[in-house]
Each structure stands twice: as structure tokens, then as C-alpha cells.
C-alpha positions in Angstrom: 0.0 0.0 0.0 2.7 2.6 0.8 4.4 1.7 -2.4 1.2 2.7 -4.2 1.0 6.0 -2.6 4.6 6.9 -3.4 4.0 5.9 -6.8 1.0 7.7 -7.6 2.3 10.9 -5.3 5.7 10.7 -8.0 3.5 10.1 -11.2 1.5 13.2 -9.9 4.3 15.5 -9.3 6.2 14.2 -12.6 3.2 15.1 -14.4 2.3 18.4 -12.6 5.8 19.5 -13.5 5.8 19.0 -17.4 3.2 21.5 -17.4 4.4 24.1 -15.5 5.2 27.1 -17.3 6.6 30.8 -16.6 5.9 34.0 -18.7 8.2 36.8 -17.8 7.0 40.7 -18.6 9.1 41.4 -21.2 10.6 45.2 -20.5 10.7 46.7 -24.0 7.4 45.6 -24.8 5.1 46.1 -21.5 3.7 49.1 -19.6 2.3 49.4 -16.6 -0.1 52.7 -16.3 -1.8 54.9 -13.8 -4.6 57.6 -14.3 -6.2 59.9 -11.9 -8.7 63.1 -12.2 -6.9 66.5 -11.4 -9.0 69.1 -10.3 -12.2 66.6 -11.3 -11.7 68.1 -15.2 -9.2 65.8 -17.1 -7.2 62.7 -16.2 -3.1 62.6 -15.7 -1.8 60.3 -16.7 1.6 58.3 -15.6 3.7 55.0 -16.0 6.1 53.0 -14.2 9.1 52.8 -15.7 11.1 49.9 -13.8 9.1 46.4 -13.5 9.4 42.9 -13.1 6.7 40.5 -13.2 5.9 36.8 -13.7 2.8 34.3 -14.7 3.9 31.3 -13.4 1.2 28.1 -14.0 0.7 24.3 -14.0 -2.4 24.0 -16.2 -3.1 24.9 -19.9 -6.0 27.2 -19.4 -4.0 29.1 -16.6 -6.7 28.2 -14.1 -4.1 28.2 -11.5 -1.8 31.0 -12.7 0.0 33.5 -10.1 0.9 36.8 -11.1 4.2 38.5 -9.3 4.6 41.9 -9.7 7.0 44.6 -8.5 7.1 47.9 -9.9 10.1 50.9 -8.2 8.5 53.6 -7.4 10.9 56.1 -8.2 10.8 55.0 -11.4 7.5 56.7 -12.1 6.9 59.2 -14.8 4.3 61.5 -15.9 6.2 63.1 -18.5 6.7 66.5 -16.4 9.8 66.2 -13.9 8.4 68.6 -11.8 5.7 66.8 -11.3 7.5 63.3 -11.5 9.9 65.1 -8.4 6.5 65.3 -6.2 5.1 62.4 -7.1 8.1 60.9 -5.3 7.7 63.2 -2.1 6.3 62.1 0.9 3.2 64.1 0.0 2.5 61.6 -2.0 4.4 57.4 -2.9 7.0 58.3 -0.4 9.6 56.5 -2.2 12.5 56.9 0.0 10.2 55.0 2.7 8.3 52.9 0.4 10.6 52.0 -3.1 8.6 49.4 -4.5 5.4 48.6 -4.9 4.2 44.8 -5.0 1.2 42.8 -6.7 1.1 38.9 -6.2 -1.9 37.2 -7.0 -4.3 34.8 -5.1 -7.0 34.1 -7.5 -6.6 33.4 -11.5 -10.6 32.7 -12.2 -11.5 32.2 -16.1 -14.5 34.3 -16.9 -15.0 34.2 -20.8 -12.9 33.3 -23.6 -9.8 35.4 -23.5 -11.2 36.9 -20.1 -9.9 36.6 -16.4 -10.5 37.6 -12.8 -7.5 38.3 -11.1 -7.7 38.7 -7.4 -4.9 39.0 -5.4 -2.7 41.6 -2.6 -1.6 44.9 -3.8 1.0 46.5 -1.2 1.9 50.0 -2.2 3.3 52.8 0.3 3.2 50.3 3.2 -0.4 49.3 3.0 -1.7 46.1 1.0 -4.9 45.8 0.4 -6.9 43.2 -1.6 -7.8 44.3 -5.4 -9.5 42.9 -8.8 -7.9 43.3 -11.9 -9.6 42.3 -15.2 -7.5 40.7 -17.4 -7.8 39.9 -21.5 -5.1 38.1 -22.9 -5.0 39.8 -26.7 -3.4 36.4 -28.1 -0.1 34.3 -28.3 2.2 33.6 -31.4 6.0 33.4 -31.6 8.4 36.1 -32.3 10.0 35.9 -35.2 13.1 37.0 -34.2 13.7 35.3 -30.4 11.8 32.1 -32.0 10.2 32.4 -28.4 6.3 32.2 -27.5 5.1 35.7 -26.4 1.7 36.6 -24.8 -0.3 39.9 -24.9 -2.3 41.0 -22.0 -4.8 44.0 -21.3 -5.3 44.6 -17.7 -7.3 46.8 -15.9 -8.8 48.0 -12.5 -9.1 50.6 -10.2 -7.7 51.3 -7.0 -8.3 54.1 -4.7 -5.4 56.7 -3.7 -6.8 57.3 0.2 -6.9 53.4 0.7 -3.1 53.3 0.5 -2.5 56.4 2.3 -1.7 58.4 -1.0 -1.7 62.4 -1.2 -4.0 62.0 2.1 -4.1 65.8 2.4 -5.2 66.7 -1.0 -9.2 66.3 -1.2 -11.3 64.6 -4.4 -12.1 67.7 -5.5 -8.4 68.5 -6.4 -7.2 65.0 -6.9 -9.5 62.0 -7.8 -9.5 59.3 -5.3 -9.9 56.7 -7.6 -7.3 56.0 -9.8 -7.5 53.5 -13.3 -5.0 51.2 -13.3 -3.8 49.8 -17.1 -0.9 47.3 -18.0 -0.4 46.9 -21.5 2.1 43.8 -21.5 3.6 40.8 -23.4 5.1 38.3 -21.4 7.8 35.9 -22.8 7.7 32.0 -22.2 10.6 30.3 -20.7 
């Protein structure tokens, strides 16, 4: 009997480990985007420039994908460096105290044909909190020039600034509290 349990547990783990598969964000190709309404009359809009992230999964249909993310903070950029300088103050990420920010997932649910709920623990200037993301993956194919399979993904959600502690002494009026998250990524397969 105890032979038969070893057995089946190694036929299970051999067989859980041929399908596992990582996807890395692939830097030149990826962006991960911010937008929030300034004085409640138009939406600035800013990117991270430094981030790392991996889909790492056992199954196919990435039913039990997990999604790690880390973006530097002081690698933001709203295309004005004034503004980029006080984005970086305590006033508002702190990024002296709190230089990265961190997404790692803990739900990957299917919910259409290219569609997916993606739950998981976003921890940005010292706070995590729980947040959905919607996620759309555009399509896979192999680039021609790496010969290595790519994926596109769309993801989207929103977050809001006072949750995390962000720009806590500015009110909605002047800056939005919510604020649209967008990643426009491919992720390369290993």
C-alpha cells in the first residue's frame, strides 16, 4: 500500500511538472499605467518605468496562474519632472520610505474566452490591500526574431489613492480618489 502512494504521489508531481510554465513581462514591450482626475476636469496620466513580473502556472487554461509583480516607485513618470519630483515626495508614494510597490496574485478565475478575474494583494506605500484586476489576454504567437512564444495581456482595475494612504491631504475635489490602473504587457515564455 505505501508503495502505491509513493508511486501515484511521483506520477502526480512528474506530471504536474511538465506542465508548469513561466511567462516573464518582457521590459521593452510592456507598460504598466496609472490615471487619476486632477481638479475633477481631465485625467493625468503616468507609468512605471522599472518592472518585473511573472505568470507562473501548471495548467493549460491558466486556471491556477499566479501573477508577481513589482514595480520601483521612483521610477514613475508623468512626462513632467516637476511633477514626477512630487510624485516621489512624501506628499504623496513616499519612495525613499516605500521604493517598491508589489502585486502577487491569489486568485486566477477564467470568466470568458480570453477573459480573467484576477484577485490578489496589492501593497503600495506600506499598506496592502486586496484588489480585482480584469485581465484579456489579446493572443499568443512566436516572435520571429527570439523564435520564443510571447503573450499579450490587457489589464485593468481601479484602486483608490486614500486606501493606501496616497496624497492623504489633498481632497477629491483636487485630486481623484480613484485612480485607473492599465498594463499593456507581453510576457515571454521560458
Amino acid at each position: 500500500m505505501k508503495s502505491t502512494l509513493v508511486t501515484a504521489a511521483f506520477i502526480t508531481l512528474i506530471s504536474t511538472a511538465g506542465y508548469s510554465q513561466t511567462w516573464n513581462w518582457d521590459k521593452a514591450h510592456s507598460q504598466l499605467n496609472f490615471g487619476v482626475t486632477h481638479l475633477s476636469i481631465s485625467e493625468i496620466d503616468g507609468s512605471f518605468g522599472s518592472v518585473t513580473a511573472k505568470i507562473t502556472s501548471t495548467k493549460d487554461d491558466l486556471s491556477d496562474a499566479v501573477v508577481e509583480l513589482t514595480a520601483e516607485v521612483a521610477s514613475i513618470s508623468t512626462g513632467v519632472e516637476q511633477r514626477n519630483n512630487h510624485l516621489k515626495s512624501p506628499d504623496f508614494f513616499d519612495a525613499a520610505k516605500y521604493p517598491t510597490l508589489t502585486f502577487k496574485s491569489t486568485s486566477f478565475k477564467k470568466t470568458g474566452a480570453k477573459t480573467y478575474e484576477v484577485t490578489g494583494d496589492l501593497t503600495l506605500h506600506g499598506v496592502t490591500k486586496p484588489v480585482v484586476l480584469t485581465a484579456t489576454l489579446n493572443g499568443t504567437t512566436v516572435n520571429p526574431q527570439s523564435k520564443k512564444t510571447i503573450a499579450g495581456w490587457k489589464v485593468t482595475g481601479t484602486i483608490k489613492r486614500t486606501d493606501f494612504g496616497i496624497a492623504a491631504g489633498f481632497p477629491s475635489a483636487m485630486l481623484g480618489d480613484d485612480v485607473a490602473l492599465n498594463a499593456n504587457a507581453e510576457f515571454v515564455k521560458d
